[in-house]
matplotlib code that plots the C-alpha trace (Angstrom):
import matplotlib.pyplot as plt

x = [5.7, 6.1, 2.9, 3.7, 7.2, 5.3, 2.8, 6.2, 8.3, 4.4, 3.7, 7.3, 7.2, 4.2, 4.9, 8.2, 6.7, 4.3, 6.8, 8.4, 6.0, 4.7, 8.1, 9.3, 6.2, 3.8, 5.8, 6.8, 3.0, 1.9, 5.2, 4.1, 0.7, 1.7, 4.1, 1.9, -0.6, 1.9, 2.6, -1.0, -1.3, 1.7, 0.7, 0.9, 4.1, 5.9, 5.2, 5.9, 9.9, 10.0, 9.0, 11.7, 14.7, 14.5, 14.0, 17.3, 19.2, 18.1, 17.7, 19.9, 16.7, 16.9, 13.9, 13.5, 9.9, 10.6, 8.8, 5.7, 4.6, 2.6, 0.0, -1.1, -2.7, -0.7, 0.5, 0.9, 2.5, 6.4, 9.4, 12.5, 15.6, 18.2, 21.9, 21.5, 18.5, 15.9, 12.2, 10.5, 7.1, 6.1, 2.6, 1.9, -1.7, -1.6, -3.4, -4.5, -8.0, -6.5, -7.3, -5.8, -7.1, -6.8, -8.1, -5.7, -2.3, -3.6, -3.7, -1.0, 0.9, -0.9, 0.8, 4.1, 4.0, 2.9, 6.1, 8.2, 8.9, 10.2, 7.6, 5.9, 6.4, 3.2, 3.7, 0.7, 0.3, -2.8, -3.0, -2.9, -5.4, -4.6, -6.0, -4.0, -0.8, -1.2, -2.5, 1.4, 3.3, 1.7, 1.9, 5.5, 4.5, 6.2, 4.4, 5.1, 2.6, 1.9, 4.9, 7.4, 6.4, 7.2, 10.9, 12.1, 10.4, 11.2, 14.5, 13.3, 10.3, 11.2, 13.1, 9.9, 7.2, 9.9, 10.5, 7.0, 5.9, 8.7, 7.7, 4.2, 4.7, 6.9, 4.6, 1.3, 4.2, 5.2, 1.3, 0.3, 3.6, 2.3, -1.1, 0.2, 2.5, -0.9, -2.6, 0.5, 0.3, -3.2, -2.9, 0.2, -2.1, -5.1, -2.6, -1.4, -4.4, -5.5, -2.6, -2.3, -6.2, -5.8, -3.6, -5.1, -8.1, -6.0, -4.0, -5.9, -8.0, -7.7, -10.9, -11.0, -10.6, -12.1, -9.6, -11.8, -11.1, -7.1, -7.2, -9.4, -9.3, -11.5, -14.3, -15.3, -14.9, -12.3, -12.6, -9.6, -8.7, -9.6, -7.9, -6.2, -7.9, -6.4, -5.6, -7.7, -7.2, -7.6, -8.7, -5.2, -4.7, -2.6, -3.0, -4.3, -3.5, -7.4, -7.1, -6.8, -9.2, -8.7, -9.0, -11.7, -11.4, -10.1, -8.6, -4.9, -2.6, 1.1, 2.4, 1.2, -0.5, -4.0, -6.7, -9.4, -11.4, -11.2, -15.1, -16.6, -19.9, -21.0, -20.0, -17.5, -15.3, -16.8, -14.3, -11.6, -11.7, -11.4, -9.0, -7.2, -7.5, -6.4, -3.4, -2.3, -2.4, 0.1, 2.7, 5.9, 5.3, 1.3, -1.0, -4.4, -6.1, -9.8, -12.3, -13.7, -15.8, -15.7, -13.1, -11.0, -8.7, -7.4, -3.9, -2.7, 1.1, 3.7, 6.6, 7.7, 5.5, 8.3, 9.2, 5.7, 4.7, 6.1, 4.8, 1.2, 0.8, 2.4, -0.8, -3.2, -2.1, -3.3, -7.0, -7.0, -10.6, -8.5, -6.0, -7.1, -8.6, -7.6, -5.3, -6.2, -1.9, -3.1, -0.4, 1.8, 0.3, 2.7, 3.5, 1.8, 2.3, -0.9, -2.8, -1.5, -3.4, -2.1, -2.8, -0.7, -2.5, -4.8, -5.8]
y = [-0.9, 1.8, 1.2, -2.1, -0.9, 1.7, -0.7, -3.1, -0.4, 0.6, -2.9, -3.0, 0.2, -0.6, -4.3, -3.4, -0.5, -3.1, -6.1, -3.3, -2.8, -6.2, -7.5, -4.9, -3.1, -5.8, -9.1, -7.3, -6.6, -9.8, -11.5, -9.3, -10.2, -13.9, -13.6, -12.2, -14.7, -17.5, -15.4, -15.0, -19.2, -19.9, -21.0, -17.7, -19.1, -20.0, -16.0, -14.7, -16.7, -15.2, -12.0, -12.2, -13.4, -10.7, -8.1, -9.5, -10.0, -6.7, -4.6, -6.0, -6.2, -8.7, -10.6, -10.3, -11.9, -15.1, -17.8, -17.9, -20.9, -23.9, -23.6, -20.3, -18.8, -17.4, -13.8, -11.6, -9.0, -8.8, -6.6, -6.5, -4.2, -2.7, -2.4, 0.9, -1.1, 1.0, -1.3, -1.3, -3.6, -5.3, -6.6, -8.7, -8.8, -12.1, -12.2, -10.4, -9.1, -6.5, -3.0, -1.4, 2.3, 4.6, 2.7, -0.4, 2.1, 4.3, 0.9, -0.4, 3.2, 3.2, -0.8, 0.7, 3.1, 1.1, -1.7, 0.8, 0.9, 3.9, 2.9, 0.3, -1.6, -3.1, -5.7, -6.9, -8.5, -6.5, -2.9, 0.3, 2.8, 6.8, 7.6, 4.6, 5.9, 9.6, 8.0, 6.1, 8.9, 10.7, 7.4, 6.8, 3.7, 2.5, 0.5, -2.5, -3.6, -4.7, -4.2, -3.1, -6.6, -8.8, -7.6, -8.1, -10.9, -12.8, -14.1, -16.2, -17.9, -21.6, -22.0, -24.2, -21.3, -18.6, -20.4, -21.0, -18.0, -16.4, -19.3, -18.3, -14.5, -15.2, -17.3, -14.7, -11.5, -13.8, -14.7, -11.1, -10.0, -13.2, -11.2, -7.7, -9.5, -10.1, -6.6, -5.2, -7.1, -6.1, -2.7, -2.6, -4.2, -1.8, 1.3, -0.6, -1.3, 2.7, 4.2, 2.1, 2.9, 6.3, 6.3, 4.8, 7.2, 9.9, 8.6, 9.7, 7.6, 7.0, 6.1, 2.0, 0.1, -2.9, -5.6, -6.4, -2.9, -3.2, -6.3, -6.5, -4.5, -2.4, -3.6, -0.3, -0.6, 1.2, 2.5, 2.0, 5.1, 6.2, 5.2, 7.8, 8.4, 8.3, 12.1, 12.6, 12.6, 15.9, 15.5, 14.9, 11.9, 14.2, 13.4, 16.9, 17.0, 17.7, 20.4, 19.8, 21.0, 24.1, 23.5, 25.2, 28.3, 27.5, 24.3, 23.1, 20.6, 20.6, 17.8, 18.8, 15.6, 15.7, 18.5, 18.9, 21.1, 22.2, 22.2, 19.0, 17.6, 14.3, 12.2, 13.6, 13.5, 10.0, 9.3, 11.3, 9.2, 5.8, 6.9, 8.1, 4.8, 2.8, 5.2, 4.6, 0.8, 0.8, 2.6, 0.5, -0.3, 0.1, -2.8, -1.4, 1.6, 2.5, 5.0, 4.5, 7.6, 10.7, 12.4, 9.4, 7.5, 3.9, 2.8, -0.6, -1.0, -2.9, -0.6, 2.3, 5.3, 7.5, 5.5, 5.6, 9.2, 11.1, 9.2, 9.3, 13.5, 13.1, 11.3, 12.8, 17.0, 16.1, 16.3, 19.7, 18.5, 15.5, 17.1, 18.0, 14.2, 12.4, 9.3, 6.2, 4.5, 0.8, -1.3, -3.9, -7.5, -9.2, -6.3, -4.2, -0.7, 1.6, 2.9, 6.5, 8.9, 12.0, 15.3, 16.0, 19.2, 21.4, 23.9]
z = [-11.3, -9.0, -7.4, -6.3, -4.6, -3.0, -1.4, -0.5, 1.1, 3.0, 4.1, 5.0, 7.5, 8.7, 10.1, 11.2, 13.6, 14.5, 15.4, 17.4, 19.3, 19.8, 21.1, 23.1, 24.7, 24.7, 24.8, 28.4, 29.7, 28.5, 30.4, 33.6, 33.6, 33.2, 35.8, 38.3, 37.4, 38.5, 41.6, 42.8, 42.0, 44.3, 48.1, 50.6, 52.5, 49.4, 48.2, 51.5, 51.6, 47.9, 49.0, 52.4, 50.4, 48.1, 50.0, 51.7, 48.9, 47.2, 49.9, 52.8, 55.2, 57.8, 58.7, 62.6, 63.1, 62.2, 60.3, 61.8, 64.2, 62.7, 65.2, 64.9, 61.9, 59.2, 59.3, 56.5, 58.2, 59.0, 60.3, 58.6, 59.4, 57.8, 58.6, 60.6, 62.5, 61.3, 61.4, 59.0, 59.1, 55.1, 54.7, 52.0, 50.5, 48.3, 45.3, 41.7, 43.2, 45.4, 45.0, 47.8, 49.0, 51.4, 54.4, 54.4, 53.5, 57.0, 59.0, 57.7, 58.6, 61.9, 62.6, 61.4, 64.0, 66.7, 66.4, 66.2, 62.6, 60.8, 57.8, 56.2, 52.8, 51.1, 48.4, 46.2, 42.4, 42.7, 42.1, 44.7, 43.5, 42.9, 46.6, 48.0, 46.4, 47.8, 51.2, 50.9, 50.7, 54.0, 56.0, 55.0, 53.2, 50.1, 47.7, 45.7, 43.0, 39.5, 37.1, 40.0, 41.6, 39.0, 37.5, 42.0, 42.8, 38.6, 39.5, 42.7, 40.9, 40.3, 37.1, 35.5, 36.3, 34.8, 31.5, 31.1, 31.5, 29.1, 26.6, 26.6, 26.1, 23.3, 21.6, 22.1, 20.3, 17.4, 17.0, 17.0, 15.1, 12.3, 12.2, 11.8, 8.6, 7.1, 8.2, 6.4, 3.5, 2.7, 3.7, 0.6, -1.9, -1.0, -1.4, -4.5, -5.7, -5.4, -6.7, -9.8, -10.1, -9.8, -13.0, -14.8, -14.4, -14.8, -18.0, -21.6, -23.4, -26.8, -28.8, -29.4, -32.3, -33.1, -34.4, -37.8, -38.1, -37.9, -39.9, -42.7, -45.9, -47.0, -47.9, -49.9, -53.6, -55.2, -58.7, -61.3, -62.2, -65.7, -68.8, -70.2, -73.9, -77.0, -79.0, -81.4, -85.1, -87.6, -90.4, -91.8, -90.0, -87.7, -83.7, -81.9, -78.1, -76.1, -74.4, -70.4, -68.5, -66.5, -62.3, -60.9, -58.7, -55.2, -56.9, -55.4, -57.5, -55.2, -57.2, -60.7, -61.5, -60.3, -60.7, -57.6, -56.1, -52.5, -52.1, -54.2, -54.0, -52.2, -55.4, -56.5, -52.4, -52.4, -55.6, -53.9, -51.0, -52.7, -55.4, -52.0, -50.3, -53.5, -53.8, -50.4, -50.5, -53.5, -51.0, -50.3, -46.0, -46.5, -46.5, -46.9, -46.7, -45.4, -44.4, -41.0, -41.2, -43.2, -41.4, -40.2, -42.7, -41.4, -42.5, -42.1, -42.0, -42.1, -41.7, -39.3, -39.1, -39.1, -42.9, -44.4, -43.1, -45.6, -48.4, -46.9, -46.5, -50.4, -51.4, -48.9, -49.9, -53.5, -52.8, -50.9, -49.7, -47.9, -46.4, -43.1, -42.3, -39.5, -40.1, -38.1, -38.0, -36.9, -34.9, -37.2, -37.1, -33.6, -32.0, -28.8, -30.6, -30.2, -32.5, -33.5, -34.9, -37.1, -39.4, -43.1, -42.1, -40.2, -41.8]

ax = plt.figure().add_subplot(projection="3d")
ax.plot(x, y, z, "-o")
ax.set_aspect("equal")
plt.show()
């Protein structure tokens, strides 16, 4: 469980940093490079009034050239004034393929110079280059490109070119900010994925059981025990008690009632282990009983381990040979318990 709210709160950060970005950094260079798209599309005098009236509004320039005559050739080149009537002479270089260097700022300073202007202001939707820009500075020229074009000149567009251009930069962040959902969602499952992996590689692993195994009985035979035999008679009619036979050396009898040896032959712990088996099936919360291997003793219950523990080791701790077996504790029959596995003792 905790994988999966790791890879949620993941996912989470990392589309949230990505929407971020989307809307607010890139939604705004995609909305200027749209914008300057519809500029560079618009006919030269239409940019050039758009270009005059803000620089009016904005900057209180006055426009003292005039519009230009019908019936001479377009001019992109203007002077505007300020209030203190200082000149100042704006060219405008229509169009997205501009890239403006040193030669054309040096002219256009040179022109400035000549009309009497105290500088010059070049507006493009194209782009001044590094030298251009440096050349500006000496030549008293201030220049207007690329993203400081678009924010001045934004509010004068028509109100059908702005809205469609803010449409269609909105549309292109939420597409990208719908794709960086799904990068994020993938990303959590694949961090999911590993962590939960991980742990499970890293959690011990029991030995498995097959479910015949759990199920079935034993299908060992178990000998009855032996009938106890009768005294026998004297000669007198008189019942005389057999002697009982003394354990062997080594021999360990807890409970008083049965007589092993610690160290018995192949036969004779083959007996132990069914009379074992057959005395751990008569337990109250035991089902069956069953040697997997030598040294692993299956127990099927019905009861809680804690319940039929005790009574186990009782049983077990009477064959001394026994006592340090391994005891396979299979899962009741409905449930999802795993399979235990204990010691009466180790040594």
């Amino acid at each position: 469980m905790f994988s999966w709210i790791l890879a949620l709160l993941l996912a989470l950060v990392v589309w949230s940093l990505a929407a971020a970005w989307f809307w607010l950094v890139k939604r705004r260079r995609t909305e200027t490079r749209l914008g300057l798209n519809a500029l560079a599309g618009m006919h030269w005098r239409d940019f050039s009034s758009i270009v005059r009236r803000a620089l009016h509004e904005q900057r209180q320039l006055q426009d003292i050239t005039g519009e230009p005559d019908d019936s001479r050739e377009p001019s992109s080149d203007f002077l505007m004034q300020d209030a203190a009537h200082q000149r100042y002479l704006v060219s405008c270089k229509h169009g997205r393929a501009y890239r403006i260097g040193t030669a054309a700022v040096n002219e256009l300073g040179a022109a400035a110079r000549l009309a009497g202007a105290r500088g010059g202001i070049l507006i493009t939707e194209g782009r001044v280059e590094r030298d251009g820009r440096g050349a500006a500075e000496k030549q008293s020229v201030e220049v207007l490109d690329g993203t400081v074009l678009w924010p001045m000149l934004q509010p004068y567009l028509p109100g059908d070119v702005e809205s469609r251009v803010k449409h269609q930069s909105r549309r292109e962040a939420l597409r990208r900010i719908s794709i960086a959902a799904l990068g994020s969602l993938t990303l959590g499952l694949i961090v999911g994925m590993g962590y939960l992996t991980t742990r499970l590689e890293q959690a011990p692993t029991e030995p498995p059981v097959s479910p015949a195994a759990a199920t079935a009985p034993s299908s060992t035979p178990v000998a009855a025990p032996p009938e106890p035999t009768a005294p026998a008679a004297d000669a007198a009619g008189t019942p005389t008690a057999s002697p009982s036979p003394a354990p062997a050396p080594g021999s360990s009898d807890p409970d008083g009632i049965l007589g092993t040896v610690a160290d018995p032959d192949a036969e004779t712990l083959a007996r132990y282990q069914r009379e074992l088996a057959a005395l751990l099936g008569q337990q109250s919360g035991v089902l069956n009983a069953f040697w997997q291997t030598r040294q692993t003793l299956a127990v099927n219950r019905s009861a809680e381990i804690d319940a039929i523990w005790p009574q186990i080791c009782s049983q077990v701790k009477r064959y001394p040979a026994l006592r340090t077996v391994r005891i396979q504790l299979n899962p009741r029959l409905g449930t999802d318990e795993p399979v235990r596995w204990r010691q009466c003792a180790t040594s």
